[in-house]
VOPAGU-2260 file (C-alpha; in pm, 1 decimal, decimal comma):
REM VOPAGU-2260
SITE   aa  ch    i         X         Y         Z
SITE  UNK   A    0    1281,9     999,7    1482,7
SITE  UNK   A    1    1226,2     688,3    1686,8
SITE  UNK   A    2    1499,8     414,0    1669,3
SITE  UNK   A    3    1407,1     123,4    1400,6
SITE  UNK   A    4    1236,3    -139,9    1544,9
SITE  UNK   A    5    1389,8    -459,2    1445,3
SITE  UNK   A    6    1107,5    -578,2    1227,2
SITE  UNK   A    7    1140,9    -232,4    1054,5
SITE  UNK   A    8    1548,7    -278,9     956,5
SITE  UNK   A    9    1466,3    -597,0     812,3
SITE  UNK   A   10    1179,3    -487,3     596,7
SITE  UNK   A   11    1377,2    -163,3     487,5
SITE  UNK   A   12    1653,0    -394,2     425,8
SITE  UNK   A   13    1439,9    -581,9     217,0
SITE  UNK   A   14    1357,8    -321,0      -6,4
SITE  UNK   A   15    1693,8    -198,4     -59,4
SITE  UNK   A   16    1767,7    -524,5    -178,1
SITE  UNK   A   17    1485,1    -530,9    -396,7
SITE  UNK   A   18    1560,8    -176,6    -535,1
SITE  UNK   A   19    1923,6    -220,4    -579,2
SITE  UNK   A   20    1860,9    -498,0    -822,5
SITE  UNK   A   21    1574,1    -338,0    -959,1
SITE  UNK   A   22    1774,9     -51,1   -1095,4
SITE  UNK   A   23    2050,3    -300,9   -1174,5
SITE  UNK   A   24    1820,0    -463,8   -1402,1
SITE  UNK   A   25    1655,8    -244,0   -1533,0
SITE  UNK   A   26    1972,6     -37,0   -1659,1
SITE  UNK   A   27    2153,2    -369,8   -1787,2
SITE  UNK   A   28    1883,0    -616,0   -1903,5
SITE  UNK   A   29    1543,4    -422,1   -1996,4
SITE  UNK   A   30    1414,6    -753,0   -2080,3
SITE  UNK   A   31    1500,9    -910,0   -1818,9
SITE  UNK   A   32    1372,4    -671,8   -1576,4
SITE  UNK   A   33    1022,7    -666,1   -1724,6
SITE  UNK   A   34     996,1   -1049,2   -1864,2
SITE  UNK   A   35    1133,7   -1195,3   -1517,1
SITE  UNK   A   36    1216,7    -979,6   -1217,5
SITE  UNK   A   37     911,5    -708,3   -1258,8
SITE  UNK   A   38     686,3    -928,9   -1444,0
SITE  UNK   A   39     313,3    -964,8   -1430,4
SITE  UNK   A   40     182,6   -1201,9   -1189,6
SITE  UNK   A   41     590,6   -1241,5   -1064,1
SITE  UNK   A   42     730,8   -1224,8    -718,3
SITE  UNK   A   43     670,2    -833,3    -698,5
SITE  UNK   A   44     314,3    -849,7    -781,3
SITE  UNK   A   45     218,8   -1123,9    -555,2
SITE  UNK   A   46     441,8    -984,8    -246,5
SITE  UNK   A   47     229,8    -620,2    -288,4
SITE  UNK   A   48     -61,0    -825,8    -285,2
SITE  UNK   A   49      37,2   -1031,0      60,2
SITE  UNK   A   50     124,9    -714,2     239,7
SITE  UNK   A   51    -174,1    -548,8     163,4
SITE  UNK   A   52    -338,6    -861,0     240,8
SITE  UNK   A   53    -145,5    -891,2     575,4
SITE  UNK   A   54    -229,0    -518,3     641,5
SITE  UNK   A   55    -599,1    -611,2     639,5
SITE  UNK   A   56    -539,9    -882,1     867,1
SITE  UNK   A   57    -366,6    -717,9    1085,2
SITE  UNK   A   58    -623,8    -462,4    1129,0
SITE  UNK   A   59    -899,7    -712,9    1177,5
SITE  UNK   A   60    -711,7    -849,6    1450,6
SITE  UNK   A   61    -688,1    -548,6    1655,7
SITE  UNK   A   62   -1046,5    -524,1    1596,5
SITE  UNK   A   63   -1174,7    -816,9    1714,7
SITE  UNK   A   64    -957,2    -806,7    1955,5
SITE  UNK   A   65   -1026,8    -437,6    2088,7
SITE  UNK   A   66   -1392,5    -402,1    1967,3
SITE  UNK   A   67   -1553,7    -392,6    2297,2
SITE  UNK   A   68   -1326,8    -132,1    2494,5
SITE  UNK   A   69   -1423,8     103,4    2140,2
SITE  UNK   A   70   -1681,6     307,3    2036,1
SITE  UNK   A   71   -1848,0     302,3    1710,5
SITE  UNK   A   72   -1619,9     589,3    1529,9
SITE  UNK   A   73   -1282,0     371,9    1654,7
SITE  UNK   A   74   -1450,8       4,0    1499,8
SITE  UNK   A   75   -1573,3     223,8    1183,7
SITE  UNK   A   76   -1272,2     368,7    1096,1
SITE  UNK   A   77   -1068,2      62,0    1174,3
SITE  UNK   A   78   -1282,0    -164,9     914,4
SITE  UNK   A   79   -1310,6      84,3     656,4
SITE  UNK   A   80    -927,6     109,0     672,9
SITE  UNK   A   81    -912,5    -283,8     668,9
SITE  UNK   A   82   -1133,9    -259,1     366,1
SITE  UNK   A   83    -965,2     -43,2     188,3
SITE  UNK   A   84    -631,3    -278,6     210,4
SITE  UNK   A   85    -819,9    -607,4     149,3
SITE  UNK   A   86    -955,8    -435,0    -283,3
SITE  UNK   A   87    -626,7    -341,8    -308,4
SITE  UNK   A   88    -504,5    -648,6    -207,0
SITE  UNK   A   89    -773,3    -832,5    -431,5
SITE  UNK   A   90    -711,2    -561,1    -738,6
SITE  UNK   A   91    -339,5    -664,2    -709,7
SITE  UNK   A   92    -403,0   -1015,8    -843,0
SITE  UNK   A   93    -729,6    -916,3   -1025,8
SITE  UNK   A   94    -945,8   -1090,5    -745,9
SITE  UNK   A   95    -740,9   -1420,1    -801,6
SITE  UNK   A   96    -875,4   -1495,8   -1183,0
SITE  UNK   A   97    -491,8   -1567,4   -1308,0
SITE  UNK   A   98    -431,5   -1782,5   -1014,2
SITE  UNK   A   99    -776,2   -1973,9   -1029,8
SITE  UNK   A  100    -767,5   -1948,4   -1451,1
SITE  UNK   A  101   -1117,5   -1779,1   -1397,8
SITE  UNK   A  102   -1236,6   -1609,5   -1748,4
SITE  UNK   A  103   -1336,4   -1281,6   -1764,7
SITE  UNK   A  104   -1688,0   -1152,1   -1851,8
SITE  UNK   A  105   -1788,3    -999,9   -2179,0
SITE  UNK   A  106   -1772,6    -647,6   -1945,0
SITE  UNK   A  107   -1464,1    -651,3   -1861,5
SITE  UNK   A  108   -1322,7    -789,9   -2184,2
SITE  UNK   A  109   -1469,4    -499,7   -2366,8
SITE  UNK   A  110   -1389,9    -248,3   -2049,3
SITE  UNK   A  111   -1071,7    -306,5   -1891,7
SITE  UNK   A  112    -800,8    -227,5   -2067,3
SITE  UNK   A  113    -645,8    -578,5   -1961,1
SITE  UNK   A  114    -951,0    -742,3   -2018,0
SITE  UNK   A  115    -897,1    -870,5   -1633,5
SITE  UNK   A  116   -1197,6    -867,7   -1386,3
SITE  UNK   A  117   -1063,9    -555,7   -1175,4
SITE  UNK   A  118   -1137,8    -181,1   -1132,0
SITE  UNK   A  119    -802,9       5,1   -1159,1
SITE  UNK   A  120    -797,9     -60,1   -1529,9
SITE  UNK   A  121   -1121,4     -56,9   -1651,0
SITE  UNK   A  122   -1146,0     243,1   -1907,8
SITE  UNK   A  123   -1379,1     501,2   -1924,3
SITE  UNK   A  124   -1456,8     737,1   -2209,6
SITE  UNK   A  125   -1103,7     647,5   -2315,5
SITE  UNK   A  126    -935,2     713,8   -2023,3
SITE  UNK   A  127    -779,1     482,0   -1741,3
SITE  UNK   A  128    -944,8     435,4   -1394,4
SITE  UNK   A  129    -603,4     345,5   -1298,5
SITE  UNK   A  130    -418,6     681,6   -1424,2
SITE  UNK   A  131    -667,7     897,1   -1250,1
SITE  UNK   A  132    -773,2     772,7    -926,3
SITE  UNK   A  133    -520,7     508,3    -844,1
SITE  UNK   A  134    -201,7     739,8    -957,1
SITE  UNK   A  135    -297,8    1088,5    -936,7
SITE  UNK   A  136    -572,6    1095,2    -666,7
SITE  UNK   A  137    -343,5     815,5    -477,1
SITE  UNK   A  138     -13,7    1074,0    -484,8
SITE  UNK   A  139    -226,3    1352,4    -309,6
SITE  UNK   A  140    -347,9    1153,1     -79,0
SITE  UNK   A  141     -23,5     964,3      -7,8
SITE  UNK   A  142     111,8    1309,4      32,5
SITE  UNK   A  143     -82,9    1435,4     246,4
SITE  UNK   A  144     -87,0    1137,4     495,2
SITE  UNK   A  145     289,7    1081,9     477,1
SITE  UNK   A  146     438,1    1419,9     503,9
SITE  UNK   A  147     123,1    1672,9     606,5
SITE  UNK   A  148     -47,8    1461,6     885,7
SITE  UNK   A  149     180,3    1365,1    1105,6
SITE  UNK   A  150     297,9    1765,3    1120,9
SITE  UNK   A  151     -69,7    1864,8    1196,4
SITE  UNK   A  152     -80,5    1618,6    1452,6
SITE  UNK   A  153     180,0    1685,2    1618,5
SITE  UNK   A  154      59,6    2017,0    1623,5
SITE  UNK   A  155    -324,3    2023,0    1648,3
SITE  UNK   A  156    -499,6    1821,8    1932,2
SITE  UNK   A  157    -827,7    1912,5    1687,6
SITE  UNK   A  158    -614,2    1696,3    1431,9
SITE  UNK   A  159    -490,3    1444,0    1669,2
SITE  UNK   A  160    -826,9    1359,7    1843,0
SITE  UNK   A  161    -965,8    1314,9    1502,4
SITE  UNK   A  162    -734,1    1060,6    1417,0
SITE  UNK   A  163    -732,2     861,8    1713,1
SITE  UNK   A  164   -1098,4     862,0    1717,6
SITE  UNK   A  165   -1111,1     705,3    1357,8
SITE  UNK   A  166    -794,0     501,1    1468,0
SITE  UNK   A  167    -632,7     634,9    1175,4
SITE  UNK   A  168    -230,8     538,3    1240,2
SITE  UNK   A  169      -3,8     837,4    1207,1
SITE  UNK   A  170     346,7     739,9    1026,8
SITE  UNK   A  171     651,5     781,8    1236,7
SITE  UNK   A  172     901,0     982,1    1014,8
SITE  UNK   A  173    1117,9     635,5     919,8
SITE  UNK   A  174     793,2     559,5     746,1
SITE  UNK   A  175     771,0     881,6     553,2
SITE  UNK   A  176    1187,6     870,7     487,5
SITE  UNK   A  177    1124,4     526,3     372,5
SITE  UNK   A  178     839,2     615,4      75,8
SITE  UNK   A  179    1048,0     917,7     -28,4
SITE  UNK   A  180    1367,7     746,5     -17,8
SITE  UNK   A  181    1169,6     483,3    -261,9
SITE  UNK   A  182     987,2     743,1    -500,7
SITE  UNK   A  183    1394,9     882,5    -538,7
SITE  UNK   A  184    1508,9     488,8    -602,0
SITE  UNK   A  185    1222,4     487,5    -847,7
SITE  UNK   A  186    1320,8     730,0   -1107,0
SITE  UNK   A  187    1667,8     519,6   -1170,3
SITE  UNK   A  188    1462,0     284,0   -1316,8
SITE  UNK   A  189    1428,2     302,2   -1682,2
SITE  UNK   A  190    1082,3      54,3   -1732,3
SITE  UNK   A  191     729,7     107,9   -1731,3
SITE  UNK   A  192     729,4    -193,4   -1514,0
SITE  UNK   A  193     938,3       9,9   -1191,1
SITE  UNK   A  194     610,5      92,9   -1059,3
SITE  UNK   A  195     518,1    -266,0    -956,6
SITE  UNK   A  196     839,7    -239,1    -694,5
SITE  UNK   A  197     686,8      79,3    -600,0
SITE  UNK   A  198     345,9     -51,4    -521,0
SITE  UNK   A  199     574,0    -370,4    -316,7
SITE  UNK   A  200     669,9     -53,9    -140,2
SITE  UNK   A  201     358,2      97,4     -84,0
SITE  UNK   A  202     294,7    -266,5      73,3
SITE  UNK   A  203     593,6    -321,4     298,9
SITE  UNK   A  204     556,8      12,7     485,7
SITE  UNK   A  205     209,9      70,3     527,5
SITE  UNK   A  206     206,9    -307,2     695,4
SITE  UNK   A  207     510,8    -146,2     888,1
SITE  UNK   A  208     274,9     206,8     978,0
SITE  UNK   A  209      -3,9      -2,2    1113,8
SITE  UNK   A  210     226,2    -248,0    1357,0
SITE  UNK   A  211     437,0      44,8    1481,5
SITE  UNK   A  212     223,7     346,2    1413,6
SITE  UNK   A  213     313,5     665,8    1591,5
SITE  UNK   A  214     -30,7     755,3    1776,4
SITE  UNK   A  215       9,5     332,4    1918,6
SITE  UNK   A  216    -239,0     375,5    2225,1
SITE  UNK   A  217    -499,3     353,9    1934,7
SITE  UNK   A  218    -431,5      -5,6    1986,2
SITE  UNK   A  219    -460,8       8,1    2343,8
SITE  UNK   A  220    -773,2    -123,0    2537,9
SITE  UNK   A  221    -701,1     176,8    2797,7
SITE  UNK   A  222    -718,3     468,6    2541,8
């Protein structure tokens, strides 16, 4: 395992702070935890939604910034990545309509089950967009990135020429200790609300994977 950099201990220091008093909350003062320190559109919420948000950025940067030294596979995969990070960021704060008091439309206030103008909890046939792709589909996937792919590539050049081609970023293992050392943290928590520190988590690190990822000379004008 490569030594923390120094913007790593702070941000894993950061999260240990923010877990510690989550489970201190959430074990002493239930309402506390989910009226205040967990809360819907609260601290939490909005700091997922800034890391994801900085995550995108950050990718565009390299980007713009690397675009013509890359061929068409590197730029695809680097946007679609960038993409991906700038609905979740968007989905975090339902595309801003709580900040900017925007009302939603008659779809969504019959659809979603928060009648917010988002996709992870729109309902369909009675059943949560949210608990199927953005929980269970999300934990495979997670899984397989955090713990699986860095193994293979390590292991396969098939595997590692793939990724580098699609500038995918491979985690460095303090990445993958990090998320399991949260999903443990996680189950001290006794609220429903525990998994908005765990999406601030999801946040925090991935912004960590792509500034320090493992394969770096994907970043690298020369590669």
């Amino acid at each position: 395992m490569k030594t923390l950099t120094q913007t790593e201990k702070i941000a894993f220091s950061f999260l240990i702070f923010v877990f510690g008093f989550g489970i201190y909350f959430s074990n002493t003062d239930l309402t506390y935890f989910d009226t205040v320190y967990a809360k819907e559109d609260g601290y939490v919420e909005y700091g997922t939604a800034v890391f994801l948000f900085f995550s995108c950025l950050l990718l565009l940067y390299r980007f713009f910034k690397l675009q013509k030294f890359k061929n068409p596979l590197w730029k695809f995969g680097i946007i679609m990545i960038a993409l991906v990070f700038l609905f979740g960021a968007g989905e975090e704060i339902s595309w801003g309509q709580r900040i900017f008091n925007v009302e939603s439309s008659e779809y969504f206030l019959e659809n979603n089950a928060q009648g917010e103008t988002n996709l992870h909890n729109m309902v369909v046939n009675g059943k949560k967009v949210n608990k199927i792709i953005f929980s269970q589909l999300l934990t495979v996937v997670l899984i397989i990135y955090l713990i699986f792919t860095p193994i293979l590539y390590r292991k396969y050049d098939f595997i590692k020429n793939l990724a580098d081609m699609f500038a995918i970023p491979v985690v460095n293992w303090q990445h993958t200790i990090a998320f399991l050392s949260c999903t443990a943290l996680i189950m001290f928590m006794t609220s429903d609300r525990k998994w908005e520190l765990y999406e601030l988590a999801f946040g925090v690190i991935f912004f960590l994977i792509f500034l320090n990822p493992f394969n770096k000379q994907i970043y690298s004008a020369n590669s």
